[in-house]
C-alpha positions as CSV (number, residue, x, y, z in Angstrom):
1,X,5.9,26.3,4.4
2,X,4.6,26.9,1.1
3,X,0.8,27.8,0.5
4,X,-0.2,26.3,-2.8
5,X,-3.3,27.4,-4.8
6,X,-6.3,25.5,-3.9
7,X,-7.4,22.4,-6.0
8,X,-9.6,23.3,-8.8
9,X,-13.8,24.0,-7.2
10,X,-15.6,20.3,-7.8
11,X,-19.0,19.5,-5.9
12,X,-17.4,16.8,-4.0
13,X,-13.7,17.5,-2.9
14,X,-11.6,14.2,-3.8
15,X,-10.4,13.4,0.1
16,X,-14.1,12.6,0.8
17,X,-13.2,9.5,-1.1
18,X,-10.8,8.7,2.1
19,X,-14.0,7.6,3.8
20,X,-15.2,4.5,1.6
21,X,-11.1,3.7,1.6
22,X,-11.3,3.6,5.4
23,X,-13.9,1.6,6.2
24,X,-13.1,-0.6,3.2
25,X,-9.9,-1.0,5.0
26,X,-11.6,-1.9,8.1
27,X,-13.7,-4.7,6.5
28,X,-10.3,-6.0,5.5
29,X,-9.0,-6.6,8.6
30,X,-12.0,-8.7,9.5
31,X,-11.8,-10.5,6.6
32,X,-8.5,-11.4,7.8
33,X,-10.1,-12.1,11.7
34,X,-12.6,-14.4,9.7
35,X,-9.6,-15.7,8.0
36,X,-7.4,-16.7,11.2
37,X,-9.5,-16.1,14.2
38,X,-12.7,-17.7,13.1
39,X,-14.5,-13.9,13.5
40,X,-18.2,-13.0,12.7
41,X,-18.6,-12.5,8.9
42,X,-21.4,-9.6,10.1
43,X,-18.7,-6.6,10.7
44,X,-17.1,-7.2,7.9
45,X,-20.0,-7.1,5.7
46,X,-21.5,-3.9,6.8
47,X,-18.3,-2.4,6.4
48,X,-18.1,-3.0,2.8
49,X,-21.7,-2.3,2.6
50,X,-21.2,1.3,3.8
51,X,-17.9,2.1,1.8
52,X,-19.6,0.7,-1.5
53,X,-22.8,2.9,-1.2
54,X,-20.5,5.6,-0.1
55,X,-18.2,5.2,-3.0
56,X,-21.0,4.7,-5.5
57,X,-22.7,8.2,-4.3
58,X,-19.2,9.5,-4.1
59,X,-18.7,8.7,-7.5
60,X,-21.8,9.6,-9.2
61,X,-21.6,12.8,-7.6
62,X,-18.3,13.7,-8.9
63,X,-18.6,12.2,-12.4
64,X,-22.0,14.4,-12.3
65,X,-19.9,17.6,-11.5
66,X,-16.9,16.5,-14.0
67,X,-19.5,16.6,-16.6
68,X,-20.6,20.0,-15.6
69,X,-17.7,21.9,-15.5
70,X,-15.5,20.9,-18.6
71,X,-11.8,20.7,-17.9
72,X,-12.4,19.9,-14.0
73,X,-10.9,16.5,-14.4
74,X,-7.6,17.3,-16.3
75,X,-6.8,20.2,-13.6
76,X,-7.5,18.0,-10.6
77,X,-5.1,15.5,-12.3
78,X,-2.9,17.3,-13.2
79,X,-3.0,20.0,-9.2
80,X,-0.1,19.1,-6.9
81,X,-2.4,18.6,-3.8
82,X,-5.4,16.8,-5.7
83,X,-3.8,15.2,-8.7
84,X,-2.8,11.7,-6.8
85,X,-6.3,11.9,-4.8
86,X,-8.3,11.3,-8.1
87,X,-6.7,7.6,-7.3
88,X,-9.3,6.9,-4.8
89,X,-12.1,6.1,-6.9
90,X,-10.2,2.7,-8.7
91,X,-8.1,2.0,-5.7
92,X,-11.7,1.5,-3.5
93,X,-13.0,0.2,-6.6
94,X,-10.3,-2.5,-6.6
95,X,-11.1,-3.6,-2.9
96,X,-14.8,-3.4,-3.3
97,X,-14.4,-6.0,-6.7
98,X,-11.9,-8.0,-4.8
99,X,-14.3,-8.7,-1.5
100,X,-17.4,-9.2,-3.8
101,X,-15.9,-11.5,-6.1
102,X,-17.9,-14.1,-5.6
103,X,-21.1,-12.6,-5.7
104,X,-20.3,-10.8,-9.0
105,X,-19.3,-14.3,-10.6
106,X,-17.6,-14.5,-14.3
107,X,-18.1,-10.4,-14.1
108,X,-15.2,-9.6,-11.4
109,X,-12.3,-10.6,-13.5
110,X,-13.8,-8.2,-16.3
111,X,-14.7,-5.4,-13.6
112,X,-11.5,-6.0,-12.4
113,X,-9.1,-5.6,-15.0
114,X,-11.5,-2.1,-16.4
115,X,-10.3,-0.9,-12.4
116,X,-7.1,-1.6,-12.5
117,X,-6.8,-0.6,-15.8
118,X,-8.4,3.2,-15.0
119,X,-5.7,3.0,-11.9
120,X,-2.8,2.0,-14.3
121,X,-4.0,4.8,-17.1
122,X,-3.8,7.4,-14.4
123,X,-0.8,6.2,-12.6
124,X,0.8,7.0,-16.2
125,X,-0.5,10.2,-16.9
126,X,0.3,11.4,-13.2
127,X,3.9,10.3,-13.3
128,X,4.1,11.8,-16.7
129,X,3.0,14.6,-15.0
130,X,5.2,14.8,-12.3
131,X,8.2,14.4,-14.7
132,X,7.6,17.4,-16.5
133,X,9.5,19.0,-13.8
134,X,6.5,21.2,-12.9
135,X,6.1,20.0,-9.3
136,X,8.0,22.0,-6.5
137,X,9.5,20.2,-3.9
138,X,7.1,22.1,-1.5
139,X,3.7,20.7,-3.4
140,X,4.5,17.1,-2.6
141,X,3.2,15.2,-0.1
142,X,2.8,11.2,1.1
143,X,-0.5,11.3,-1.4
144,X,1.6,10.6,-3.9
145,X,2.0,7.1,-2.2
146,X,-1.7,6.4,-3.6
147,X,-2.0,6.0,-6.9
148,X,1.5,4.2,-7.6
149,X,2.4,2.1,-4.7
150,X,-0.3,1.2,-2.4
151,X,-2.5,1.1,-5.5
152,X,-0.2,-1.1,-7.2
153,X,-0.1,-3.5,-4.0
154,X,-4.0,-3.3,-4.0
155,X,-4.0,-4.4,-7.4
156,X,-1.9,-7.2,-6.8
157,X,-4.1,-8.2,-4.1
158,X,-6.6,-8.2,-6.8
159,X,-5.2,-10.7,-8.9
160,X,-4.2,-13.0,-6.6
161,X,-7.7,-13.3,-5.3
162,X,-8.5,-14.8,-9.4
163,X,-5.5,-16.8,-9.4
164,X,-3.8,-14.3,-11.7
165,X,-0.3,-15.0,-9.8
166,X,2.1,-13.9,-12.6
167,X,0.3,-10.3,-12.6
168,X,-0.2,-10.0,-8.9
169,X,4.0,-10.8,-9.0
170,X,3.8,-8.0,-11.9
171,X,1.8,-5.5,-9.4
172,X,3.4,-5.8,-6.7
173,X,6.9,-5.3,-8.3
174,X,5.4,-2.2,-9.5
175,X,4.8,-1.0,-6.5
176,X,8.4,-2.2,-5.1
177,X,10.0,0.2,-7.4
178,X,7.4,3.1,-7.0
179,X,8.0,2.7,-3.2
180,X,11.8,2.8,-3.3
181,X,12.5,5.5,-6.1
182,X,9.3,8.1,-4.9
183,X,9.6,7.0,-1.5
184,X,12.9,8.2,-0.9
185,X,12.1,11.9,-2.7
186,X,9.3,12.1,-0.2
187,X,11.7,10.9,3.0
188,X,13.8,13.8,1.9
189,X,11.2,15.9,1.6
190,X,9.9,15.6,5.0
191,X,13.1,15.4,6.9
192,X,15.1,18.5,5.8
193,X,11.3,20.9,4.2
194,X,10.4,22.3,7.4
195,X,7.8,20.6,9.8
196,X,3.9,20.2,8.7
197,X,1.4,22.5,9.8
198,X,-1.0,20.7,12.1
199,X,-3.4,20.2,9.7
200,X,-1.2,18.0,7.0
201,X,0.5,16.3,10.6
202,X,-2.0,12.7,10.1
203,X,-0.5,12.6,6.8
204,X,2.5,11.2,8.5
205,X,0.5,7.9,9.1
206,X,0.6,7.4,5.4
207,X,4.1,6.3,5.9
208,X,2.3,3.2,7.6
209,X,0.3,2.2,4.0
210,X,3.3,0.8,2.0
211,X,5.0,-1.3,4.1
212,X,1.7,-2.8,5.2
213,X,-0.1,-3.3,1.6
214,X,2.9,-4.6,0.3
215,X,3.1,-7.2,3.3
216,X,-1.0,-8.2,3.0
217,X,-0.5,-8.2,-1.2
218,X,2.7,-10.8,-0.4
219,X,1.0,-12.9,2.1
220,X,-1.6,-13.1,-0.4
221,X,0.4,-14.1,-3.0
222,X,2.2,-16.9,-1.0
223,X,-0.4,-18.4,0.8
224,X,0.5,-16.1,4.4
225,X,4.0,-17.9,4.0
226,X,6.8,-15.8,6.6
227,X,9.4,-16.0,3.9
228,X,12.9,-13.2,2.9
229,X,10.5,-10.6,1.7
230,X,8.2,-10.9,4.0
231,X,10.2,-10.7,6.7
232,X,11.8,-7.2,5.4
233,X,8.2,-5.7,4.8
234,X,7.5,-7.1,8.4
235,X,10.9,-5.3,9.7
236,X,10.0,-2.0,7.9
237,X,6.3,-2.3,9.1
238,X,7.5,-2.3,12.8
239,X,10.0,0.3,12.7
240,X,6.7,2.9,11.1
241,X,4.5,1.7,13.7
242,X,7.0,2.7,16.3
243,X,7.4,5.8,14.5
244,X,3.2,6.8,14.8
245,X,3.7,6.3,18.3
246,X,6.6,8.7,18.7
247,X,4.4,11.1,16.6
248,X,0.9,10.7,18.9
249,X,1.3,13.1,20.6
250,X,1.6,15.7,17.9
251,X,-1.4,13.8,16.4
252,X,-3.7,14.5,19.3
253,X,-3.3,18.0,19.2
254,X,-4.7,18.4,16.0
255,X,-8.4,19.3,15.7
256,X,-10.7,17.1,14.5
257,X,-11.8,17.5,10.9
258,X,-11.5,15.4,7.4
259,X,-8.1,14.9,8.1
260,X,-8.7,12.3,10.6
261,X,-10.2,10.2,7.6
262,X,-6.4,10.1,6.7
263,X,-5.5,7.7,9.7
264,X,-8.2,5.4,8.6
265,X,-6.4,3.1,6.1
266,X,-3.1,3.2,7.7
267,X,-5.0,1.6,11.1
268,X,-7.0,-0.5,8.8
269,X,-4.2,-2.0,6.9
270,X,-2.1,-2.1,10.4
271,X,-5.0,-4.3,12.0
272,X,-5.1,-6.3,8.7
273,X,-1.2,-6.8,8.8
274,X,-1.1,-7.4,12.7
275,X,-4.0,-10.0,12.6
276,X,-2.1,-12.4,9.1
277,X,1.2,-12.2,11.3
278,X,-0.1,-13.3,14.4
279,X,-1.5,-16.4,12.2
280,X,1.5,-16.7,10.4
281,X,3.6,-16.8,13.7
282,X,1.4,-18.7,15.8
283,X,3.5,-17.6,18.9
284,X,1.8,-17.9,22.6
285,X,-1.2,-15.9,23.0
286,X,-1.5,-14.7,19.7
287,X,-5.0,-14.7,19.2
288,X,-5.6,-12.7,22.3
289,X,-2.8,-10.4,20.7
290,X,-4.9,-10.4,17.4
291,X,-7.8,-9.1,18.9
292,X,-6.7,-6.6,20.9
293,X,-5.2,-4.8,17.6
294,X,-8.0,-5.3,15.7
295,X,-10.3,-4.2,18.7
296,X,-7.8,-1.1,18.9
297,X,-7.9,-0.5,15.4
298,X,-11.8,-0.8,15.0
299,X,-12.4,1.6,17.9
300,X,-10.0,4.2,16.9
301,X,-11.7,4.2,13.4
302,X,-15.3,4.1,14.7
303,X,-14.5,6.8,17.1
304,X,-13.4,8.8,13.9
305,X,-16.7,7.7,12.1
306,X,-18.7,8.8,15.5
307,X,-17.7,12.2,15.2
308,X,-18.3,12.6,11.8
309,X,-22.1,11.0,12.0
310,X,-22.1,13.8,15.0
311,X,-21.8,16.5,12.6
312,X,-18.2,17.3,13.6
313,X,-16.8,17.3,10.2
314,X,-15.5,20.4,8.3
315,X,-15.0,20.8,4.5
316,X,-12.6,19.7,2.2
317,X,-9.5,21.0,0.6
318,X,-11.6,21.9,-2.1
319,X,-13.4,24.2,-0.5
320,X,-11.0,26.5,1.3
321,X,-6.6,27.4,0.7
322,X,-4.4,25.0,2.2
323,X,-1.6,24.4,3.0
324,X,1.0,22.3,1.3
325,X,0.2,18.5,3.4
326,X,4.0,18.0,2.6
């Protein structure tokens, strides 16, 4: 396994960012159990509450930082571990806008478009980038799913919830072709590069984010109809899921740390998902089914969250060498 340089020294290293995207993930999927099983708005709430102050202090620090040390920006763009992370700050952004849409009035469409328009700026420079040709096969890793795909599928998400329909379509075909064409250089990556070292393993779980975005971004977009596509994103979805549980056990070996933040979203967008099928389906007992996945899913996270409050919690990448996370 390759060991690549560490990403360029910034105050805040960019995978604290998968915090805010995790419990913003997790106020989805109550949203959704608001939605379809007539839940509490409370949980959902103080999720979003805590990944918008932490994204906001997130943010501020690392613009403050950027600021400081000229260049800082342009090499964590353009570093083969941190270069699709700096898509963390629209893509939470984008979900943060998209739940407190109504509260921000005639001033979320604007806020809206300025995030997705930051995502869609970098998305182009980074796959610029990445066609240079400068990237060994080594360097990549299922981060590059961020900025592209599920941040496409977020953005679509995003427009649907203004009625934008023709550039939520737009989005999500975006992400489509991002999924297909980087997807399958990153499948081959992982199959025939050598295994991950423990640390990168809950990377893995990324492989869980596309299928389910692009499934929530569709149901969106068609009013939670069970239509052709949705029924293939639901067929994918499945098959991933019972991939994670073939991989738990390697999973449960690896010590705790940031990288645990990594499982966040994909659980968050799997309870999300599970929750607007269930509704969609309507098949016996599938509320109770609904809530046991969300109830798994909102444990599991706030077990994760637990530990880090306990002082449990490492540094980042940008503070030490690692290795390649795929």
């Amino acid at each position: 396994m390759t060991v690549i340089a560490h990403p360029p020294r910034a105050v805040l290293p960019l995978n604290y960012f998968g915090i805010p995207l995790g419990l913003a993930g997790l106020g989805g999927a109550w949203s959704a159990a608001r939605q379809y099983l007539g839940a509490p708005g409370l949980p959902a709430e103080i999720l979003y509450v805590a990944a918008a102050l932490l994204w906001a202090g997130f943010t501020a620090v690392y613009a403050v930082g950027t600021v400081r040390s000229r260049g800082s920006l342009r090499a964590a763009v353009r570093h083969p571990l941190s270069g699709p992370l700096t898509a963390f700050v629209p893509v939470v952004a984008i979900l943060l806008i998209v739940h407190y849409g109504p509260l921000l009035g005639g001033a979320a469409r604007a806020l809206l478009y300025v995030a997705v328009g930051a995502l869609a700026l970098l998305a182009a420079v980074l796959v610029a980038h990445w066609l240079d040709g400068s990237l060994e096969r080594d360097e990549l890793h299922t981060g590059y799913f961020l900025p592209v795909v599920a941040g496409s599928f977020v953005a679509s998400i995003g427009f649907t919830g203004l009625g934008e329909h023709r550039a939520a379509v737009a989005a999500f075909g975006i992400g489509i072709y991002f999924w297909l064409t980087l997807g399958a250089v990153l499948f081959g990556r992982l199959v025939v590069g050598g295994a991950l070292p423990p640390p990168a393993r809950p990377m893995l779980a990324i492989l869980l984010t596309p299928p389910g975005v692009a499934s929530i971004a569709w149901f969106a977009a068609t009013g939670g109809a069970v239509d052709g596509i949705q029924l293939a994103l639901g067929g994918v979805m499945f098959l991933m899921v019972l991939v994670q549980l073939v991989h738990l056990p390697g999973y449960l070996r690896v010590p705790f740390g940031l990288q645990h933040w990594t499982f966040t979203f994909p659980l968050a967008i799997l309870g999300n998902d599970g929750v607007r099928w269930a509704g969609a389906l309507h098949f016996g007992g599938w509320r109770p089914a609904a809530w046991a996945l969300l109830a798994v899913v909102t444990a599991l996270i706030g077990a994760i969250a637990l530990r880090t409050l306990g002082g449990a919690l490492p540094g980042g990448l940008g503070e030490r060498r690692a290795p390649s996370p795929g």
